[in-house]
mmCIF file as gemmi writes it, N, C-alpha and C atoms, coordinates in Angstrom:
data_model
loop_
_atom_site.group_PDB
_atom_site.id
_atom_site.type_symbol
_atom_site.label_atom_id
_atom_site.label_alt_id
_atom_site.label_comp_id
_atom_site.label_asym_id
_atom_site.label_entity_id
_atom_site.label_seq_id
_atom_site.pdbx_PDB_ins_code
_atom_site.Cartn_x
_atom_site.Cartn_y
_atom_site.Cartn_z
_atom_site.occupancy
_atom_site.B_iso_or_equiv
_atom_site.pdbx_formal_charge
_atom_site.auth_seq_id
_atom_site.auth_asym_id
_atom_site.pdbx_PDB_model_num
ATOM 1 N N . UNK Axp A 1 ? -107.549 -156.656 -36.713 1 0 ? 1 A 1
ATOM 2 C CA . UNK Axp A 1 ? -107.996 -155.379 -36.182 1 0 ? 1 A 1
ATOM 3 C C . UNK Axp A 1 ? -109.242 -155.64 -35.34 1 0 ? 1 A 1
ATOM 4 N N . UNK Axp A 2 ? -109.362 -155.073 -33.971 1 0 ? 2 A 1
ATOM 5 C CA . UNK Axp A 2 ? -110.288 -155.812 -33.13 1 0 ? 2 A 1
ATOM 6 C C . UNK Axp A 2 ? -111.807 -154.386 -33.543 1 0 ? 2 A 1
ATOM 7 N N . UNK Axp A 3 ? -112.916 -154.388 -33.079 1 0 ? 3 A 1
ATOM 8 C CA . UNK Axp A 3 ? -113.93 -153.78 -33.654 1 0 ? 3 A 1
ATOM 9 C C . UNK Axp A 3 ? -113.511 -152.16 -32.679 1 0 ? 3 A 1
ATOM 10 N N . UNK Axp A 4 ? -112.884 -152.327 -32.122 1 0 ? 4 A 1
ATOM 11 C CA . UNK Axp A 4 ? -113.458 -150.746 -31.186 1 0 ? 4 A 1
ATOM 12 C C . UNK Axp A 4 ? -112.44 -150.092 -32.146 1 0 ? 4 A 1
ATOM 13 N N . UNK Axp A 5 ? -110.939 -150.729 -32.495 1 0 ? 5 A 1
ATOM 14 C CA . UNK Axp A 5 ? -110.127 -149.605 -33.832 1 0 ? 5 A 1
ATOM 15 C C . UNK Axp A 5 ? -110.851 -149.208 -35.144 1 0 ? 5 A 1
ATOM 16 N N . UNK Axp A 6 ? -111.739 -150.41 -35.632 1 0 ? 6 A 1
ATOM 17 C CA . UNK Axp A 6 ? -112.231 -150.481 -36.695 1 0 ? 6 A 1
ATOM 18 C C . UNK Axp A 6 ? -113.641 -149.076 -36.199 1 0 ? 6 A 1
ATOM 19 N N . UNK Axp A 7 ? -114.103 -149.381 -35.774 1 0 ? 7 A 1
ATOM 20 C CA . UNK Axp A 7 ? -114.98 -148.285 -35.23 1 0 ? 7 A 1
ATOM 21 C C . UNK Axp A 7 ? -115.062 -146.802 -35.31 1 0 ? 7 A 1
ATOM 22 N N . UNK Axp A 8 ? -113.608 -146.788 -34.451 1 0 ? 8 A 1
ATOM 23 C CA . UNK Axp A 8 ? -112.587 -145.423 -34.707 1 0 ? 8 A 1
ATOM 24 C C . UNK Axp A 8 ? -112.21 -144.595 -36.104 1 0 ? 8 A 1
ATOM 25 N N . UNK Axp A 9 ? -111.709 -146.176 -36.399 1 0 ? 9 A 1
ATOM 26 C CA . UNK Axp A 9 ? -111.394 -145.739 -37.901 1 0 ? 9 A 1
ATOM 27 C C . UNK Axp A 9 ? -112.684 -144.822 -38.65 1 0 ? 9 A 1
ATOM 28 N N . UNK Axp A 10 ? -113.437 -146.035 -38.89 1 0 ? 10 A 1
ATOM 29 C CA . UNK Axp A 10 ? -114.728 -145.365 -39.327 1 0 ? 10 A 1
ATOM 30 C C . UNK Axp A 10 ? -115.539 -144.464 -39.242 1 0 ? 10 A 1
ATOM 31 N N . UNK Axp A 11 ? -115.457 -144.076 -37.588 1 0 ? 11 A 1
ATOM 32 C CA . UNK Axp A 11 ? -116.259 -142.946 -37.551 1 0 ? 11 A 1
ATOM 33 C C . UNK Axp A 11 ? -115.513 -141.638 -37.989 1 0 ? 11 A 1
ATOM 34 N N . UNK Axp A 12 ? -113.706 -141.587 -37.862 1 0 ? 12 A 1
ATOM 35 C CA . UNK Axp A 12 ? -112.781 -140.253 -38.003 1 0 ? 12 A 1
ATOM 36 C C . UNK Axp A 12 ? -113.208 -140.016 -39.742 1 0 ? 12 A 1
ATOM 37 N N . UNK Axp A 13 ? -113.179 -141.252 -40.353 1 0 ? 13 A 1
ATOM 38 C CA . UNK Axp A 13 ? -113.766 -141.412 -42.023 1 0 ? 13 A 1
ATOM 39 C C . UNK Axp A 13 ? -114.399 -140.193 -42.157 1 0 ? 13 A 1
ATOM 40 N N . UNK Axp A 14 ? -115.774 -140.905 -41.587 1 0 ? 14 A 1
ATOM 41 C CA . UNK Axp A 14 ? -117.001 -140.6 -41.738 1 0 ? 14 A 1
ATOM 42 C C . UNK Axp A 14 ? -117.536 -138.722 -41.41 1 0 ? 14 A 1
ATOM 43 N N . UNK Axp A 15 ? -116.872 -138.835 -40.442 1 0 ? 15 A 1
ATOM 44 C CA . UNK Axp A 15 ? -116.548 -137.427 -39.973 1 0 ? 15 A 1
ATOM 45 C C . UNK Axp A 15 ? -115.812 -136.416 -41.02 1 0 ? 15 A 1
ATOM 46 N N . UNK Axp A 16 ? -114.848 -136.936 -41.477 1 0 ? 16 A 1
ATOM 47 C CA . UNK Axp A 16 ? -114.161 -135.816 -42.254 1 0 ? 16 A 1
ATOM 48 C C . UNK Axp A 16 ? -114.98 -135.926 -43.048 1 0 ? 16 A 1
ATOM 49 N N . UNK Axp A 17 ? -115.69 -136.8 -43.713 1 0 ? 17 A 1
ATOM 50 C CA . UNK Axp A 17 ? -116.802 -136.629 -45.335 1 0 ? 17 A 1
ATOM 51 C C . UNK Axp A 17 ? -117.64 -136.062 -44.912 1 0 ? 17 A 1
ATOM 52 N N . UNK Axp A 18 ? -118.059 -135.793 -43.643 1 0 ? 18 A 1
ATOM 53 C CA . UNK Axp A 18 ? -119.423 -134.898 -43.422 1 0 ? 18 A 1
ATOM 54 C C . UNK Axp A 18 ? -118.829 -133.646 -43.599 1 0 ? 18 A 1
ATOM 55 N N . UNK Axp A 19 ? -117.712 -133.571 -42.798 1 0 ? 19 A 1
ATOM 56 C CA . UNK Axp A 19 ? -117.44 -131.749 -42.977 1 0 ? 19 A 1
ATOM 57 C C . UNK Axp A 19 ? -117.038 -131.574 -44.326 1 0 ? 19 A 1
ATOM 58 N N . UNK Axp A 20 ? -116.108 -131.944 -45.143 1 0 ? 20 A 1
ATOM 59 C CA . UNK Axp A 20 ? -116.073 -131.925 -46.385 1 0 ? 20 A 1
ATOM 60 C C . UNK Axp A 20 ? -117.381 -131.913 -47.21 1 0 ? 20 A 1
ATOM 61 N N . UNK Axp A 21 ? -118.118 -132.156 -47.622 1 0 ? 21 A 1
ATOM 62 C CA . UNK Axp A 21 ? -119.095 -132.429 -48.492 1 0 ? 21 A 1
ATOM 63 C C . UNK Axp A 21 ? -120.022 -131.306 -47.568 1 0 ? 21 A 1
ATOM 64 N N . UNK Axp A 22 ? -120.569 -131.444 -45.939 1 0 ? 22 A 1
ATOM 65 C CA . UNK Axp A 22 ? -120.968 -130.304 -45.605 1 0 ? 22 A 1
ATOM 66 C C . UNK Axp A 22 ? -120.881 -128.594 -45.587 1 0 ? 22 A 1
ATOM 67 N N . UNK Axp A 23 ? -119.227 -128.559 -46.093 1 0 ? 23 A 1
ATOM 68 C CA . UNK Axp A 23 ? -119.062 -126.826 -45.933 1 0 ? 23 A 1
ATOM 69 C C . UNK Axp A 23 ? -119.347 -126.498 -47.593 1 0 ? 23 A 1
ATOM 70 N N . UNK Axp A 24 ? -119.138 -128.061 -48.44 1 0 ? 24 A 1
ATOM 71 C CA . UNK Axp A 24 ? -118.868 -127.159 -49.857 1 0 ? 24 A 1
ATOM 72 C C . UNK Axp A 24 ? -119.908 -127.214 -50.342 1 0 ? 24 A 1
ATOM 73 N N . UNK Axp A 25 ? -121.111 -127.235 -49.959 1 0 ? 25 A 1
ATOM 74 C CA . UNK Axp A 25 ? -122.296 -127.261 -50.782 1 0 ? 25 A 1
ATOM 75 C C . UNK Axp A 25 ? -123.099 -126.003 -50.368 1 0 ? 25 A 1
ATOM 76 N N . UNK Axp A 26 ? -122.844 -125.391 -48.887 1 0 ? 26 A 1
ATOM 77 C CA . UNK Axp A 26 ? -123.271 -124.254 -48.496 1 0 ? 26 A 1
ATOM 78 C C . UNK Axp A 26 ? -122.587 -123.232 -48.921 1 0 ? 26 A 1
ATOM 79 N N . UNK Axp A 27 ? -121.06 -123.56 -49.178 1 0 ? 27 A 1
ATOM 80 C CA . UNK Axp A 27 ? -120.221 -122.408 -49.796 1 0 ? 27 A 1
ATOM 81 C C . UNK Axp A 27 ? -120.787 -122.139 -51.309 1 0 ? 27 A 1
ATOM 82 N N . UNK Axp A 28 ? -120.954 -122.88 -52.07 1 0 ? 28 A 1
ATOM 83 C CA . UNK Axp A 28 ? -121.31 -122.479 -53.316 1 0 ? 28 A 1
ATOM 84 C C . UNK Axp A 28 ? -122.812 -121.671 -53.717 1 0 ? 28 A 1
ATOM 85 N N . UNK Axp A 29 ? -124.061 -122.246 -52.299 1 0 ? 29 A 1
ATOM 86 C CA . UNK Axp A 29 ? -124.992 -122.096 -52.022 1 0 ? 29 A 1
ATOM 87 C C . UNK Axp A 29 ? -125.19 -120.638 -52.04 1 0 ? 29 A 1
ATOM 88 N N . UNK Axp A 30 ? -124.083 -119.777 -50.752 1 0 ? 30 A 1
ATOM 89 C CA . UNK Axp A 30 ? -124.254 -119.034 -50.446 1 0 ? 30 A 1
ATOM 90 C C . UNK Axp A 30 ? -123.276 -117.956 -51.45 1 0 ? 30 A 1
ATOM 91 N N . UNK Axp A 31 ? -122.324 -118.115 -52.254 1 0 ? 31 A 1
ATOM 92 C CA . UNK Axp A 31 ? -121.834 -118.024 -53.235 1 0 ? 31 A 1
ATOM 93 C C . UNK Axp A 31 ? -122.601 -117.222 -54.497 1 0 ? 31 A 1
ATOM 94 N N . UNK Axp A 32 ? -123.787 -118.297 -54.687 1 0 ? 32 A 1
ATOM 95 C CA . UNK Axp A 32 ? -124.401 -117.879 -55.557 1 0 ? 32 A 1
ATOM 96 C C . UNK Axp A 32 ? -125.428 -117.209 -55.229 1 0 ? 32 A 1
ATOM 97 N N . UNK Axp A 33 ? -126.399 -117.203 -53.6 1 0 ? 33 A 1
ATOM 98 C CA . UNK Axp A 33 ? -127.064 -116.239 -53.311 1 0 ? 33 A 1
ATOM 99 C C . UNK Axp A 33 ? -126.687 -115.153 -53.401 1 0 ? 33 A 1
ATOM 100 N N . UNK Axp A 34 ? -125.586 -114.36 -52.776 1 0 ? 34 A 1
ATOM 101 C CA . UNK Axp A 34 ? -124.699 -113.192 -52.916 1 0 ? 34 A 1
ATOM 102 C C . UNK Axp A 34 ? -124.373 -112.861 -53.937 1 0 ? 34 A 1
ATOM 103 N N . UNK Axp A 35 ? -124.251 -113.279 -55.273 1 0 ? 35 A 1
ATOM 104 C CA . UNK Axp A 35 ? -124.304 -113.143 -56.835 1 0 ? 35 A 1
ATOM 105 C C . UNK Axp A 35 ? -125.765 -112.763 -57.334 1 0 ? 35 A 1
ATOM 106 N N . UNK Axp A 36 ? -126.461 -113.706 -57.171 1 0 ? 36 A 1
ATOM 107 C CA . UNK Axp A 36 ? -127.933 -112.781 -57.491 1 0 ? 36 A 1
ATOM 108 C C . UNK Axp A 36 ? -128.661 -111.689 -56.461 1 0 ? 36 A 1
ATOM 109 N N . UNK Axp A 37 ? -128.197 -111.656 -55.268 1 0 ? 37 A 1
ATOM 110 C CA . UNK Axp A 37 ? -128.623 -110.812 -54.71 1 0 ? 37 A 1
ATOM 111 C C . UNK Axp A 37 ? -127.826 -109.31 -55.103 1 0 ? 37 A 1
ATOM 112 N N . UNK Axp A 38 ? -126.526 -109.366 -55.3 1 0 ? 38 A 1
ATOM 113 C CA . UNK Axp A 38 ? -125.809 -107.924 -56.142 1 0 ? 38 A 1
ATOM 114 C C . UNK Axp A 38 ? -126.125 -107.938 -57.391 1 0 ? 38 A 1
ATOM 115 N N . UNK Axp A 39 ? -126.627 -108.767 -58.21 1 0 ? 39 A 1
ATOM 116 C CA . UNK Axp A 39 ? -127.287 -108.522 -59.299 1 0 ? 39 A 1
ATOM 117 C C . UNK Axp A 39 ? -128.624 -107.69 -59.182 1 0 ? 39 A 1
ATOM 118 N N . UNK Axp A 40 ? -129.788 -107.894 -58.41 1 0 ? 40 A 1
ATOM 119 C CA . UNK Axp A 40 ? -130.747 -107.829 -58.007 1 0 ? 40 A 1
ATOM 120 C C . UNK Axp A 40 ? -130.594 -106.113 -57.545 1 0 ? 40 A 1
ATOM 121 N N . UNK Axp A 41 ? -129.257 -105.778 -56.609 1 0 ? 41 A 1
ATOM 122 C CA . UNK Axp A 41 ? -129.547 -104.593 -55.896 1 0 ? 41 A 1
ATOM 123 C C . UNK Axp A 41 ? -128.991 -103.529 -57.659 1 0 ? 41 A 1
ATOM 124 N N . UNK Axp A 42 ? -128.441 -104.222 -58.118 1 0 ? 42 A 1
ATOM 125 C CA . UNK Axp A 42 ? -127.761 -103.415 -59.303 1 0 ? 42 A 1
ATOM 126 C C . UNK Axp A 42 ? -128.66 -102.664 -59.829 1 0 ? 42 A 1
ATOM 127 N N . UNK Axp A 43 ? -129.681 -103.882 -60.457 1 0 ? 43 A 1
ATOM 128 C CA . UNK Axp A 43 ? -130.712 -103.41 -61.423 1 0 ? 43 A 1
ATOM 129 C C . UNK Axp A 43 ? -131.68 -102.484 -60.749 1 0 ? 43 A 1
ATOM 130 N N . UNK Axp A 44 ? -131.925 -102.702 -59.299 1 0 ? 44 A 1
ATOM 131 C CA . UNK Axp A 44 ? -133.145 -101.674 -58.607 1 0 ? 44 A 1
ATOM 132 C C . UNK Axp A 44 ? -132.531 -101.434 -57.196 1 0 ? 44 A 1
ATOM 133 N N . UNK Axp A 45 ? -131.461 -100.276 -57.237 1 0 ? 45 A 1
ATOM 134 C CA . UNK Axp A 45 ? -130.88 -100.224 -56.143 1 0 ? 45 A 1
ATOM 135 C C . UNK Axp A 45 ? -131.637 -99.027 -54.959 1 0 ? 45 A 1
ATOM 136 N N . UNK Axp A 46 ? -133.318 -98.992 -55.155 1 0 ? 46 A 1
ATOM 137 C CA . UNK Axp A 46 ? -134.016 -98.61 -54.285 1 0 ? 46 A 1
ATOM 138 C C . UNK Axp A 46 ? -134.138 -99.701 -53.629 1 0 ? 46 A 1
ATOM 139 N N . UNK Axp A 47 ? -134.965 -100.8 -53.736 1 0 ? 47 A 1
ATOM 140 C CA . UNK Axp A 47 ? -134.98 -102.133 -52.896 1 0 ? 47 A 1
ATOM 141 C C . UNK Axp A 47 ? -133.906 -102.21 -52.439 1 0 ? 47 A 1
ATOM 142 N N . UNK Axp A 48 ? -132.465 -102.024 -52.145 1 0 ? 48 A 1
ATOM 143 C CA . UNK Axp A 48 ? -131.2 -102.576 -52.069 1 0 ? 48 A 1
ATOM 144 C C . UNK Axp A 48 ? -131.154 -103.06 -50.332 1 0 ? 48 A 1
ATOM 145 N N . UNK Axp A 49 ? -132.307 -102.407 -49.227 1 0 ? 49 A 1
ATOM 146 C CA . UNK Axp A 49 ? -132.796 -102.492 -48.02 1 0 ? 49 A 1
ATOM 147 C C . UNK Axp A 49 ? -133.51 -103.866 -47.558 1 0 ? 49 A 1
ATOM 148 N N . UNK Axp A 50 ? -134.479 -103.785 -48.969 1 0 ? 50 A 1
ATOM 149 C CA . UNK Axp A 50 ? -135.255 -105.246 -48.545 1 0 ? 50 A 1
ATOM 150 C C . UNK Axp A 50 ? -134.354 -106.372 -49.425 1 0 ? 50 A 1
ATOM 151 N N . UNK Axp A 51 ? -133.599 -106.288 -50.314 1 0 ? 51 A 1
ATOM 152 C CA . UNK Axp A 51 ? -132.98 -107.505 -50.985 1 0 ? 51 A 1
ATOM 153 C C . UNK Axp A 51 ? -131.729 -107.952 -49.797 1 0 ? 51 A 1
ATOM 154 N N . UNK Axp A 52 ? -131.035 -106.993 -49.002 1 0 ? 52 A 1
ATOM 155 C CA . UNK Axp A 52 ? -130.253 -107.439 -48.191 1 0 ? 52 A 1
ATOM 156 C C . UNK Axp A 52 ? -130.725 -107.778 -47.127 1 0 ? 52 A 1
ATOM 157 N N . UNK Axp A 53 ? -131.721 -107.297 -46.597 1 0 ? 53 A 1
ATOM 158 C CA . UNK Axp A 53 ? -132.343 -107.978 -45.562 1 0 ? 53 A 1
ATOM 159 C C . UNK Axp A 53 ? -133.246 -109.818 -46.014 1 0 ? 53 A 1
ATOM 160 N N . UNK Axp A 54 ? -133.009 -110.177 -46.803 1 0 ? 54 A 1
ATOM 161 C CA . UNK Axp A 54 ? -133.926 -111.263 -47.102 1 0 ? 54 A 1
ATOM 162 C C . UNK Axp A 54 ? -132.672 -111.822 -47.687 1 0 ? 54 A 1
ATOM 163 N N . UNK Axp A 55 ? -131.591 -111.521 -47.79 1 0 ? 55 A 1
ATOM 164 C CA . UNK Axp A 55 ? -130.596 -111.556 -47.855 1 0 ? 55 A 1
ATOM 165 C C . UNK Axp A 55 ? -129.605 -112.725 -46.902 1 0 ? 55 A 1
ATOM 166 N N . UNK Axp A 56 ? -129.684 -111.808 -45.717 1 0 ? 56 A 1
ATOM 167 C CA . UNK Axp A 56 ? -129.059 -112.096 -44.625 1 0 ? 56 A 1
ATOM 168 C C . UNK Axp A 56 ? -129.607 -113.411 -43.99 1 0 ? 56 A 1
ATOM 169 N N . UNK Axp A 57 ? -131.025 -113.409 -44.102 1 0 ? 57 A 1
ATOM 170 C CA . UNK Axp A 57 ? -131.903 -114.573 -43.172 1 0 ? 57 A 1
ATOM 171 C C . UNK Axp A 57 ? -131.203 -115.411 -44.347 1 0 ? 57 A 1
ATOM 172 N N . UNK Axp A 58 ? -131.853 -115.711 -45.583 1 0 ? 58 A 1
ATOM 173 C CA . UNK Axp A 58 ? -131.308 -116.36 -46.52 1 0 ? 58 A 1
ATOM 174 C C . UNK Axp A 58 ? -129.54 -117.026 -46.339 1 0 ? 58 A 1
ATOM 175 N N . UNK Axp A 59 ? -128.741 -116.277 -46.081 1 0 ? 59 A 1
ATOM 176 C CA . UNK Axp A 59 ? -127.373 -117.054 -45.451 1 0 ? 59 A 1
ATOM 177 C C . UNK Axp A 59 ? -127.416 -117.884 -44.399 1 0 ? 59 A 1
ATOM 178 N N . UNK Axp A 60 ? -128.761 -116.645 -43.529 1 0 ? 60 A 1
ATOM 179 C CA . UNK Axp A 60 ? -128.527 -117.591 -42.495 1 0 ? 60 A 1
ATOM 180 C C . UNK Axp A 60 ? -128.731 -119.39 -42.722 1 0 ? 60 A 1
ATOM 181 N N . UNK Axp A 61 ? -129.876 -119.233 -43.059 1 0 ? 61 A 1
ATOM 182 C CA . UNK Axp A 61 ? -130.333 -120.46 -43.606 1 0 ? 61 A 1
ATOM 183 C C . UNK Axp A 61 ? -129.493 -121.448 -43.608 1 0 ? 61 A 1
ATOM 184 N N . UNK Axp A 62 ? -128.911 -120.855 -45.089 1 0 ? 62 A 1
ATOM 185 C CA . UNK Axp A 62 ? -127.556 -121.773 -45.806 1 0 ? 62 A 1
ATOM 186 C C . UNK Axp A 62 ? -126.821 -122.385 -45.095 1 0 ? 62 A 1
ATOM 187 N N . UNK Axp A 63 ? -125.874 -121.384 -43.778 1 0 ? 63 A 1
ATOM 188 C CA . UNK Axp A 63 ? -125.048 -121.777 -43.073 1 0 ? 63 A 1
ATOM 189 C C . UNK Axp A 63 ? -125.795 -122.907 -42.104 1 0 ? 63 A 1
ATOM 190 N N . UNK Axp A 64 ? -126.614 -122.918 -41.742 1 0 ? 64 A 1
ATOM 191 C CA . UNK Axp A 64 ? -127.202 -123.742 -40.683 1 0 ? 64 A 1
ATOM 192 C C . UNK Axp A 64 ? -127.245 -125.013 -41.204 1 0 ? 64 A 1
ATOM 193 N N . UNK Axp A 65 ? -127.147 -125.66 -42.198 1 0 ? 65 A 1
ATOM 194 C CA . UNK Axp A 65 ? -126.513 -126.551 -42.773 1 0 ? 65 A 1
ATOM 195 C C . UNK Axp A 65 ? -125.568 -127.416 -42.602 1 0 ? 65 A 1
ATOM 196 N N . UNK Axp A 66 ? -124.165 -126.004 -42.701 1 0 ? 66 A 1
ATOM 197 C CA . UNK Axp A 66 ? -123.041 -126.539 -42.503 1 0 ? 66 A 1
ATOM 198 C C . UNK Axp A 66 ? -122.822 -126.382 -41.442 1 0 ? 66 A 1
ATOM 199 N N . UNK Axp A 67 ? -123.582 -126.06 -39.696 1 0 ? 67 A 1
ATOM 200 C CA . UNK Axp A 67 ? -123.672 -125.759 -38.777 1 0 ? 67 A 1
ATOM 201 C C . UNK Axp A 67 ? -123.695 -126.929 -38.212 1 0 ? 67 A 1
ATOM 202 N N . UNK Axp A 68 ? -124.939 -127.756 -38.838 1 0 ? 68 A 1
ATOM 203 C CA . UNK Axp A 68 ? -125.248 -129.031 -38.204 1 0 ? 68 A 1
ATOM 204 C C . UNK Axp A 68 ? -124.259 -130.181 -38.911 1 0 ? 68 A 1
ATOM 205 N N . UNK Axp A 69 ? -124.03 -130.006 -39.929 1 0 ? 69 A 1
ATOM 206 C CA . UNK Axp A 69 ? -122.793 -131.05 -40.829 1 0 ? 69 A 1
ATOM 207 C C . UNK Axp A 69 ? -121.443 -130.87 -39.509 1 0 ? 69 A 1
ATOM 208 N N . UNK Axp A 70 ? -121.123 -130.283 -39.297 1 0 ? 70 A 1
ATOM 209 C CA . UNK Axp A 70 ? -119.995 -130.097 -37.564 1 0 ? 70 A 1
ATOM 210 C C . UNK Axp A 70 ? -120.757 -130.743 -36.799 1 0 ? 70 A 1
ATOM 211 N N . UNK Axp A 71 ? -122.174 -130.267 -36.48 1 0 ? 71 A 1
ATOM 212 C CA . UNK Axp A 71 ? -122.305 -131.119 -35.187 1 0 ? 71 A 1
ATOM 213 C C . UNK Axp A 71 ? -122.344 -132.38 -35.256 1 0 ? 71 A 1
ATOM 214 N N . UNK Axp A 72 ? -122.763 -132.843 -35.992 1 0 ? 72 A 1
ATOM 215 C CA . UNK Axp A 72 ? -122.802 -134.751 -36.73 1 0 ? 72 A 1
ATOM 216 C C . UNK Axp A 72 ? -121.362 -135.18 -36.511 1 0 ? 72 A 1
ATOM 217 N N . UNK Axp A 73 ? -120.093 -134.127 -36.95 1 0 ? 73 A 1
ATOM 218 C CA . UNK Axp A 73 ? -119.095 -134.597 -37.236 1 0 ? 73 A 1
ATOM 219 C C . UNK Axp A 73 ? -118.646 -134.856 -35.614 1 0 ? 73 A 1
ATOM 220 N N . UNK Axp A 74 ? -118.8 -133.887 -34.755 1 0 ? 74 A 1
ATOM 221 C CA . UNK Axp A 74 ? -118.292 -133.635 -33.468 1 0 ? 74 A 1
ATOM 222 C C . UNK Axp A 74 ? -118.573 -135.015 -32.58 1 0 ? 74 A 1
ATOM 223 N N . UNK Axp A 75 ? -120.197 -135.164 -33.058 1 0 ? 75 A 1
ATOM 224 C CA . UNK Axp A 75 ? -120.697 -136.293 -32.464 1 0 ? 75 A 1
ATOM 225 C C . UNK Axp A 75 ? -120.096 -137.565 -32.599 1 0 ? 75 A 1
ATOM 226 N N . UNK Axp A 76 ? -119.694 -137.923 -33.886 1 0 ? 76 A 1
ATOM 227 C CA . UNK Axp A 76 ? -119.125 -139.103 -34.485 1 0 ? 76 A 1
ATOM 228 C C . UNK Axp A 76 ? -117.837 -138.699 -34.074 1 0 ? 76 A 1
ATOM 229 N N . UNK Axp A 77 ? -117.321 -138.261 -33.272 1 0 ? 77 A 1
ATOM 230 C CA . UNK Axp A 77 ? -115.453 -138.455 -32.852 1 0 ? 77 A 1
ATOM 231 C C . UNK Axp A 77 ? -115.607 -138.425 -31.378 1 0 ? 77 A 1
ATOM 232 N N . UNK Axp A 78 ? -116.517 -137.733 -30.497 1 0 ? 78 A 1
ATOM 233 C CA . UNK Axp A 78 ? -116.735 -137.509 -29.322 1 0 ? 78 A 1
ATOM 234 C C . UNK Axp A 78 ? -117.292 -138.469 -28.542 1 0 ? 78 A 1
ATOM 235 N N . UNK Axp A 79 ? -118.424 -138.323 -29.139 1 0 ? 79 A 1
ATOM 236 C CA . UNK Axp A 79 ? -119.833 -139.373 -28.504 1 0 ? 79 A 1
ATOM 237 C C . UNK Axp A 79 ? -120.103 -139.911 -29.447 1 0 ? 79 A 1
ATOM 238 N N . UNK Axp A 80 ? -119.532 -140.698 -29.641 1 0 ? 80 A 1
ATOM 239 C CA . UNK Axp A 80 ? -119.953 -141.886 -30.752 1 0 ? 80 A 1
ATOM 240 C C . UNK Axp A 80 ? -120.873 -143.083 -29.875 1 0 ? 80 A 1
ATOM 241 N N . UNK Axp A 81 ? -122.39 -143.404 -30.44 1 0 ? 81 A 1
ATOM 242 C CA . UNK Axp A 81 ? -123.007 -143.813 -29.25 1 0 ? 81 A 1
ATOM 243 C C . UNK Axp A 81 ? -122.796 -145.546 -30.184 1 0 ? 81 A 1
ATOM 244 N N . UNK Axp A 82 ? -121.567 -145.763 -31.099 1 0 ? 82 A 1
ATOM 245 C CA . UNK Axp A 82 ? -121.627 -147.081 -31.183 1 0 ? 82 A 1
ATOM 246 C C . UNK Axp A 82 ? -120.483 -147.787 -30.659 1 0 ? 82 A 1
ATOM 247 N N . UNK Axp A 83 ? -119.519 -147.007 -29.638 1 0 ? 83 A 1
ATOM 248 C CA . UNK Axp A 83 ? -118.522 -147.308 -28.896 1 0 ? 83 A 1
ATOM 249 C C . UNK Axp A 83 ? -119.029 -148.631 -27.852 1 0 ? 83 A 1
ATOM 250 N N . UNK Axp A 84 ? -120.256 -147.617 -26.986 1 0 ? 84 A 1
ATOM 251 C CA . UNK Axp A 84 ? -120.907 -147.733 -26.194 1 0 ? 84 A 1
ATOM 252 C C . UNK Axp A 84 ? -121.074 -149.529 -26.474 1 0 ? 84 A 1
ATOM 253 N N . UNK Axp A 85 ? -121.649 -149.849 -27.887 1 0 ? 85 A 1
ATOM 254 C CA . UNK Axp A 85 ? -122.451 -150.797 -28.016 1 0 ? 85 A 1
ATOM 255 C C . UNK Axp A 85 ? -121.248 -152.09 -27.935 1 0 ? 85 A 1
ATOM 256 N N . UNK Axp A 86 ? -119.792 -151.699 -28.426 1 0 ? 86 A 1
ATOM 257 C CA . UNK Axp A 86 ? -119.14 -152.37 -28.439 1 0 ? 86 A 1
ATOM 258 C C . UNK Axp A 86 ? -118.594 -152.391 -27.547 1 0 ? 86 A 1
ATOM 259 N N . UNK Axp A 87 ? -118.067 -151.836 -26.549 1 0 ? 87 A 1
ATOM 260 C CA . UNK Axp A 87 ? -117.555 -151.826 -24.838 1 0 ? 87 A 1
ATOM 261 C C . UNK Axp A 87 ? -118.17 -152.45 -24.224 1 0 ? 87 A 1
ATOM 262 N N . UNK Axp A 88 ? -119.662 -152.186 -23.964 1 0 ? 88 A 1
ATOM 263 C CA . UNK Axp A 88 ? -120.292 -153.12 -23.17 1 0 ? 88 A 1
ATOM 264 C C . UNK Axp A 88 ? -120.668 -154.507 -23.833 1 0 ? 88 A 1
């Protein structure tokens, strides 16, 4: 197997374990924010304004995570900058 398949190989690997391991740690993340946050509006459903608003940024958060876990992945199948090293 000459290095630019082996390369390939590795980076398509590498890629799927980022998105894998990247979506499921924000899913559970955000999973369980949304569990204590309807807990939270239950018990004092006057706040129910400011718990969802601190709420929302709070997902945001989370997701931005698995936002950048894609872009890593995109990078490593697209622009893989260790092609480069082996072509030239």
């Amino acid at each position: 197997m000459d290095s630019v398949s082996l390369i390939g190989m590795v980076s398509i690997i590498v890629s799927g374990l980022t998105i894998a391991i990247g979506s499921v740690g924000p899913a559970f993340g955000e999973a369980m924010a949304l569990s204590k946050a309807l807990s939270s509006i239950a018990q004092q459903p006057d706040e129910s304004g400011t718990i969802s608003r601190t709420l929302f940024i709070g997902l945001a958060m989370i997701e931005s995570t698995a936002i950048y876990c894609f872009v890593v992945a995109i990078i490593l199948i697209f622009v893989n900058p260790f092609w480069t090293q082996v072509a030239g």
